[in-house]
C-alpha positions as CSV (number, residue, x, y, z in Angstrom):
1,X,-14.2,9.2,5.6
2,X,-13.0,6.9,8.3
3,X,-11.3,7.7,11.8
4,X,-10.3,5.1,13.8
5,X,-8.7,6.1,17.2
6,X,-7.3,4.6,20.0
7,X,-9.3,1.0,19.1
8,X,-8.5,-2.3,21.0
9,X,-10.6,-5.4,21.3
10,X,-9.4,-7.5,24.3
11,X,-11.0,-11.4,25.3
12,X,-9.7,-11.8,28.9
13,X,-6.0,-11.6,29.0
14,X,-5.3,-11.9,25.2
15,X,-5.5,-8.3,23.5
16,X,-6.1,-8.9,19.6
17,X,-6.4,-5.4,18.2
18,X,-4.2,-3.1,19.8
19,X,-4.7,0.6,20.0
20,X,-5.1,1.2,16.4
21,X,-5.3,5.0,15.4
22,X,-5.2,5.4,11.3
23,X,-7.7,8.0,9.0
24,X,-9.2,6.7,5.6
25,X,-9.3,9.6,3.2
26,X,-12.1,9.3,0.6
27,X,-11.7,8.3,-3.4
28,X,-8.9,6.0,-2.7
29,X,-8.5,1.8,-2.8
30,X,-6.9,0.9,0.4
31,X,-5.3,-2.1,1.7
32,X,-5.4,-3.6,5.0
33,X,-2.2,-6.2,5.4
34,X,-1.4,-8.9,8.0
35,X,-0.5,-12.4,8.6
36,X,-3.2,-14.6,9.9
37,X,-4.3,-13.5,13.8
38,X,-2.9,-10.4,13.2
39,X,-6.4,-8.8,13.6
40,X,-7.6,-7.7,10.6
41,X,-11.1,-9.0,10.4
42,X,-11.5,-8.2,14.0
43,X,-10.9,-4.4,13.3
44,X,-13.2,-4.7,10.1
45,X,-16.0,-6.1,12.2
46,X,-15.6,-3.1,14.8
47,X,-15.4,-0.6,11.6
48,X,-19.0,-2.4,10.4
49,X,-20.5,-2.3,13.8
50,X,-20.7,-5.5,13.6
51,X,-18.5,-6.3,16.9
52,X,-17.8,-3.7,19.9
53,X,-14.5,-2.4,20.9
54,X,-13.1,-2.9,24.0
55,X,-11.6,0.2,24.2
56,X,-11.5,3.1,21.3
57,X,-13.9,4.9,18.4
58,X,-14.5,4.6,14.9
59,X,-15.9,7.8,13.1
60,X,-17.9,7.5,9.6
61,X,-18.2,10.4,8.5
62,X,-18.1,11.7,11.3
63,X,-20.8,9.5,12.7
64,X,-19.5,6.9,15.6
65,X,-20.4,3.7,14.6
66,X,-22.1,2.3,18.4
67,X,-23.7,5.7,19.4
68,X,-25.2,6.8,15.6
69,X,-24.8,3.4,14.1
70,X,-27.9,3.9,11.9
71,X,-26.1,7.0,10.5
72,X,-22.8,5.3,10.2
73,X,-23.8,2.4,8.9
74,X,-25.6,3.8,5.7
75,X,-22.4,4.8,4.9
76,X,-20.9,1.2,4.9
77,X,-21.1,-1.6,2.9
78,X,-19.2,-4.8,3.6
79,X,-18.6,-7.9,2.2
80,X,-17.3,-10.5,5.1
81,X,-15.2,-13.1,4.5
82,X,-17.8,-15.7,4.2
83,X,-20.5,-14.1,1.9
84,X,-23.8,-13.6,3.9
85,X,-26.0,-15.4,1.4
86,X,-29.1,-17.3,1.3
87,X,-28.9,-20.2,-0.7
88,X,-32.4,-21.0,-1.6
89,X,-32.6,-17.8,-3.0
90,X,-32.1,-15.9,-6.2
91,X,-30.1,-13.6,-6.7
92,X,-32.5,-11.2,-7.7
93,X,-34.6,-12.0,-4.8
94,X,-31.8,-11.9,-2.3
95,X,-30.6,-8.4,-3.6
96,X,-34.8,-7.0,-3.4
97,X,-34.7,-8.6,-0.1
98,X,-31.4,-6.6,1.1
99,X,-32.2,-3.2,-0.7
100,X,-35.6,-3.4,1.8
101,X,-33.6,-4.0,4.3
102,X,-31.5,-0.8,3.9
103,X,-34.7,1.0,3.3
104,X,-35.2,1.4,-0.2
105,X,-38.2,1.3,-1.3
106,X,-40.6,1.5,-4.9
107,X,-38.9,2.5,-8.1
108,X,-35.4,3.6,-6.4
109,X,-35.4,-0.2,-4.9
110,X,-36.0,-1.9,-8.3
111,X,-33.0,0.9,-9.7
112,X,-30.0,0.1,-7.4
113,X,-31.2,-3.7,-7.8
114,X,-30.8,-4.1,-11.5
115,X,-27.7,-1.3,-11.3
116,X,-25.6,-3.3,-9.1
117,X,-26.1,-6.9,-10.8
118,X,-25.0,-5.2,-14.2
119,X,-22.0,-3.5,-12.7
120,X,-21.5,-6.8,-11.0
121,X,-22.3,-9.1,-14.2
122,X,-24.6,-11.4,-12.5
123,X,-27.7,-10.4,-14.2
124,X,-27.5,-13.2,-16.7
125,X,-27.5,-15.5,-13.3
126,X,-30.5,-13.3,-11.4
127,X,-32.9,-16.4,-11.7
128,X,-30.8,-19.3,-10.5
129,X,-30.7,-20.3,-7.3
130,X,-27.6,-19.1,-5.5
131,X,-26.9,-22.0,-4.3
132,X,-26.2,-23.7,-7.8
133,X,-23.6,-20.6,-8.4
134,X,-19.7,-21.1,-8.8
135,X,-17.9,-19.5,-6.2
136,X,-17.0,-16.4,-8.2
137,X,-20.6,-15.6,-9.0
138,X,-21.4,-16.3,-5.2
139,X,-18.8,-13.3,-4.9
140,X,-20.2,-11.0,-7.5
141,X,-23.8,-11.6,-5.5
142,X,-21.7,-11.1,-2.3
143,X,-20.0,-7.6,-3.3
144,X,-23.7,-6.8,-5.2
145,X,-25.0,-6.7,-1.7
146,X,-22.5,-4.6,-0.3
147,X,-23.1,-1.9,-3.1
148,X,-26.7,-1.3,-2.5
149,X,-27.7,2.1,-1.1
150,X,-24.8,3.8,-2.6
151,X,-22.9,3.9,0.6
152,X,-19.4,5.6,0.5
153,X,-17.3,3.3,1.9
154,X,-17.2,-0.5,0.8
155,X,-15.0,-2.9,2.7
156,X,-14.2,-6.4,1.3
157,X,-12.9,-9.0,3.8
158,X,-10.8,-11.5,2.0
159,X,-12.7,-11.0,-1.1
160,X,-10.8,-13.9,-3.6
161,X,-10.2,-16.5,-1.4
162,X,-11.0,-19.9,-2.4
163,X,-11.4,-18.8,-6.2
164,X,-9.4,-19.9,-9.2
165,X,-7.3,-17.8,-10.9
166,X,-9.4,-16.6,-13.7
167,X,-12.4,-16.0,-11.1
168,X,-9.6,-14.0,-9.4
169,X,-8.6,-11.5,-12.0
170,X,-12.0,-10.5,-12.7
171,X,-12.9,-9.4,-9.0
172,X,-9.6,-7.5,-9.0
173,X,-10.8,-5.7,-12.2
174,X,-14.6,-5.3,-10.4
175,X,-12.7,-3.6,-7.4
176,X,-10.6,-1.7,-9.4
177,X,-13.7,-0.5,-11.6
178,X,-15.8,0.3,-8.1
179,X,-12.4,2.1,-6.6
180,X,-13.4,5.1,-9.9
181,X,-16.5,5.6,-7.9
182,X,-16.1,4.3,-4.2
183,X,-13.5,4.6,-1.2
184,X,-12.6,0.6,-0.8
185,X,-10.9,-1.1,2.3
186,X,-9.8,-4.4,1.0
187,X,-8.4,-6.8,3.9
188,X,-6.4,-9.5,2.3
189,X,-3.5,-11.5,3.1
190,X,-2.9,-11.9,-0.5
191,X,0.4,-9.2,-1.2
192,X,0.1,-10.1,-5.3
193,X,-3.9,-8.7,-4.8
194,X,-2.9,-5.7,-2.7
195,X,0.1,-4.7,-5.5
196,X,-2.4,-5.0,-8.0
197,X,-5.6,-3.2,-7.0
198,X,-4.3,-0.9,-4.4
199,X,-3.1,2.9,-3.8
200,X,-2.7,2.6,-0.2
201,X,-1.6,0.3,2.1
202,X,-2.0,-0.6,5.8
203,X,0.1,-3.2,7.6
204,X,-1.1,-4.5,10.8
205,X,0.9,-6.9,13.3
206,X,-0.3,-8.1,16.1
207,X,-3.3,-6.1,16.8
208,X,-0.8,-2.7,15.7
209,X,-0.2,-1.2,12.7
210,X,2.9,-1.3,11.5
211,X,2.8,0.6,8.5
212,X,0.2,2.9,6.6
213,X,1.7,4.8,3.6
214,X,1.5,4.2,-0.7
215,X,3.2,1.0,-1.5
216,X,6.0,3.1,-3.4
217,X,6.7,5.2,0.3
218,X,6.6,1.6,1.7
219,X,9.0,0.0,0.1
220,X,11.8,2.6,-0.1
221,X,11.6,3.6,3.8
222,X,11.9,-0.7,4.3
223,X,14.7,-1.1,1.4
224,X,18.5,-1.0,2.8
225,X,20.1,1.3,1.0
226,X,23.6,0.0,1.5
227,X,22.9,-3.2,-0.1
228,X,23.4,-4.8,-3.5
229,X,21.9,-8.3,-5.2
230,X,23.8,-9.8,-8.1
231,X,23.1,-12.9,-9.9
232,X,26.7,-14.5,-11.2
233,X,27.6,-17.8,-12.8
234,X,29.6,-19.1,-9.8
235,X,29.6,-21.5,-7.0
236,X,29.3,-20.4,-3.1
237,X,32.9,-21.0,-2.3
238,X,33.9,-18.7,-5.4
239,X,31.6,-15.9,-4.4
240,X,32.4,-16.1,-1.3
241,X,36.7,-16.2,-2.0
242,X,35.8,-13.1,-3.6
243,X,33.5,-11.2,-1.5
244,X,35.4,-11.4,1.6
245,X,38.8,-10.2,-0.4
246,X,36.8,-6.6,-1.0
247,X,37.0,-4.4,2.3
248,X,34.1,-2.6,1.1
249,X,31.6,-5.6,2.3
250,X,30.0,-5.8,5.4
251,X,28.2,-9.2,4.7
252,X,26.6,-11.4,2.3
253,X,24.0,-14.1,1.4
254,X,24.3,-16.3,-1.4
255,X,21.8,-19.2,-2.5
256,X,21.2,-21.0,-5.7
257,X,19.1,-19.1,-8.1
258,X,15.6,-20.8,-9.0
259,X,16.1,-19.4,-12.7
260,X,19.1,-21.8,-13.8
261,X,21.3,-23.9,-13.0
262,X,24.6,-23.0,-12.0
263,X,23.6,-18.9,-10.9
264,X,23.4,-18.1,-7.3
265,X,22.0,-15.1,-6.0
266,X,23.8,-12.9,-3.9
267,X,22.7,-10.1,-1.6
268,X,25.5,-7.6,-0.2
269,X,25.6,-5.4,2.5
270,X,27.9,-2.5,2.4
271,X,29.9,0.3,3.8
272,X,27.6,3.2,3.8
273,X,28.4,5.8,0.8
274,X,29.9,3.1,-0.6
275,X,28.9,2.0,-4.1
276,X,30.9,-0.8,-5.5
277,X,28.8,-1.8,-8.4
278,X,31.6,-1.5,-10.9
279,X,34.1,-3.2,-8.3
280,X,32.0,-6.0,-7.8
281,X,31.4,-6.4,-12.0
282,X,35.2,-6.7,-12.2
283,X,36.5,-9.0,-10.0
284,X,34.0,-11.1,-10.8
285,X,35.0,-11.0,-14.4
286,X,38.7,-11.0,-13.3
287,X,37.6,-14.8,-12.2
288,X,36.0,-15.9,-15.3
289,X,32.8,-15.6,-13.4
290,X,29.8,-14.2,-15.9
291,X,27.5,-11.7,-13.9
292,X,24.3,-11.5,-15.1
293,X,21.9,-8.8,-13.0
294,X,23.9,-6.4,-10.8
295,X,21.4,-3.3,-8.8
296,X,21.4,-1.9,-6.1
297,X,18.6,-3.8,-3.7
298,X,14.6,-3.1,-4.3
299,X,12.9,-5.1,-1.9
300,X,9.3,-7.3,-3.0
301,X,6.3,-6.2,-1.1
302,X,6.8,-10.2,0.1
303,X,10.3,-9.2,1.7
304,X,8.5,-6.1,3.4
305,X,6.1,-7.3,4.7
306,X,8.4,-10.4,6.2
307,X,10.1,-7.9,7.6
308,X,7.6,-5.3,9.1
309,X,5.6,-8.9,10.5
310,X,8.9,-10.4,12.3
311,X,8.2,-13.3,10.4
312,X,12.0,-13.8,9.4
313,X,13.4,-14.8,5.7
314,X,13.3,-18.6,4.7
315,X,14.1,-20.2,1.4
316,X,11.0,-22.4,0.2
317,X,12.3,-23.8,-3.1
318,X,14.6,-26.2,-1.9
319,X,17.8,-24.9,-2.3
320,X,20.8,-24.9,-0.2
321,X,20.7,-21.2,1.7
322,X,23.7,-19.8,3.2
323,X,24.2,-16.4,4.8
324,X,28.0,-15.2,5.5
325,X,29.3,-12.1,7.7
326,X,33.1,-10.3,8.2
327,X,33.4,-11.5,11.1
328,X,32.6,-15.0,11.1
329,X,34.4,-17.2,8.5
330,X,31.8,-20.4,9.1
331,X,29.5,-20.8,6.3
332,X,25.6,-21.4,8.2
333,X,23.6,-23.5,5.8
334,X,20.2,-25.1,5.9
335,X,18.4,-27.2,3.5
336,X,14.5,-27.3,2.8
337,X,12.8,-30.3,2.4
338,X,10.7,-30.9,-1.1
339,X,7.9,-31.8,0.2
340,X,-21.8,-27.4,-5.6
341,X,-23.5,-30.2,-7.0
342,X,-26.6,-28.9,-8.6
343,X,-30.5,-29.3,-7.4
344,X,-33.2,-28.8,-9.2
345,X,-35.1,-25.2,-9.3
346,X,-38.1,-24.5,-7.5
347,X,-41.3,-23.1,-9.6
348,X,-40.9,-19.2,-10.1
349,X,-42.2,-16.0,-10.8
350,X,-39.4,-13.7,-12.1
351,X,-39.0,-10.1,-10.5
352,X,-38.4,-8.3,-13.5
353,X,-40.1,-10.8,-16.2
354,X,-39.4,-13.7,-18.1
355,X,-39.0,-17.1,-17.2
356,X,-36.1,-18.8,-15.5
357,X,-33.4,-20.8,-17.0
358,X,-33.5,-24.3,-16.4
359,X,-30.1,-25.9,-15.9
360,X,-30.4,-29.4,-14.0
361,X,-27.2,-31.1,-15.2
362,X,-24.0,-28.5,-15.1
363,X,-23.0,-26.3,-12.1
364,X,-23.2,-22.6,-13.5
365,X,-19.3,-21.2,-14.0
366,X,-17.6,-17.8,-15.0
């Protein structure tokens, strides 16, 4: 479907996207991953056609996107991160408007325009103006648009952002419904939105990718598999009196747990081979000290991608964090602070009939 190779966009001295090389295989839901600056709408305006490489190609179907970008491009549709919409439109008209655009033309036109607003659910908001639309149905328009001419391949730039929660679930359950039919590219920064819609996922970092596998290949290749987290009813100087007394343990971080009072959490690293589950359960019970969650460690797609980004692990709940090794008997702690209005509608002449709905005093919502 897609074949990006060797791509690198450059301004002067500072290189953004750096020789990225990656295939998208058809049928599948894709994410694209990365802090902010990392590149990511950079290489999905280069994937569009929308913005030249520096260096490098990108194949759709086989097509290259600057020397048969006609033929590429039918394959495509994207949805950028601010919605290309015109606001004194209608829906309806804005979707006639980019179906011509693409080419369609007559009956086929009129088909893939009243198709895509009822997989999209906007078609009881066709005759509004689009600038009296919440922000979700300004989305819904937005991904409509996107849909038209049946390409192949839709890509969705930071598709939820600025939505509320409930506006949120319902374009994940959109995306997942198009995924059935489509291949998806879906560049987000959200990792909750990537778990949940997902297959595949692509981690870029600095202009390079870091990662590109299924989040389940993902997180076991990134998970240590010499380490152990328990939760235990015990302060830090108990846990660590007890830790260091087990030869077993290579080091150790403890905070207060954000669950309840009075549990701390506690990460252990360990001799490889070594599993000292049942060790740990009992001198901790030798103590008096309750233990209440004891596994070996599975690391959140959070952690991951922390740690595939070199952004480093910090505590942001206000606790006291403190991280111990064998070798050093100092305890290092740090503490972290707590710190559309609507316009009236124009005179109309419905595209497919009817008469518009007048609405002068509430803003339309999901």
């Amino acid at each position: 479907m897609i074949e990006v190779r060797n791509l690198t966009k450059t301004y002067g001295d500072n290189t953004v996207v750096d020789h990225l090389n990656f295939t998208i295989e058809p049928g599948k839901i894709y994410g694209f991953l990365g802090p902010n600056g990392a590149g990511k709408s950079t290489t999905m305006n280069m994937i569009t056609g929308c913005l030249a490489p520096t260096e490098g190609q990108v194949l759709i179907d086989g097509h290259d996107v600057l020397t048969d970008a006609v033929a590429a491009k039918r394959e495509i549709g994207y949805l950028p991160e601010i919605p290309p919409l015109y606001p004194d439109m209608t829906p309806e008209e804005y979707l006639r408007f980019v179906a011509e655009a693409k080419g369609l033309r007559g009956e086929a036109l009129w088909d893939q325009v009243y198709r895509v607003m009822e997989e999209t659910d906007i078609l009881d908001m066709r005759n509004r103006l689009i600038k009296n639309l919440s922000k979700g149905y300004k989305q819904r328009v937005g991904i409509a648009q996107a849909m038209l001419g049946e390409p192949k391949l839709i890509i969705l730039d930071e598709p939820t952002v600025g939505l509320d929660p409930r506006q949120i679930t319902e374009i994940r359950e959109l995306i997942l419904r198009l995924g059935q039919t489509r291949t998806i590219v879906l560049s987000s920064h959200i990792l909750a939105e990537v778990s949940a819609v997902c297959e595949q996922v692509m981690i870029i970092n600095r202009g390079r990718l870091v990662a590109s596998d299924t989040l389940e290949n993902i997180r076991r290749d990134n998970t240590p598999e010499n380490r152990v987290e328990m939760t235990v009813r015990a302060d830090a100087d108990a846990v660590k009196a007890v830790l260091t007394g087990m030869a077993e343990v290579l080091s150790f971080t403890s905070a207060e747990s954000v669950d309840e009072p009075g549990l701390r959490d506690v990460s252990i690293d360990v001799l490889e081979g070594a599993d000292i589950r049942e060790a740990l359960f009992f001198a901790f019970a030798e103590k008096g000290y309750a233990v209440r969650r004891l596994a070996k460690a599975e690391l959140s797609l959070e952690e991951i991608f922390l740690q595939l980004t070199d952004s480093g692990y910090r505590e942001d709940d206000g606790s006291t964090y403190a991280s111990y090794g064998r070798d050093d008997e100092d305890e290092y702690e740090y503490e972290e602070d707590d710190e559309d209005a609507d316009e009236e509608d124009e005179a109309y002449v419905p595209l497919f009939g009817g008469s518009r709905e007048e609405d002068d005093d509430e803003e339309d919502e999901e």
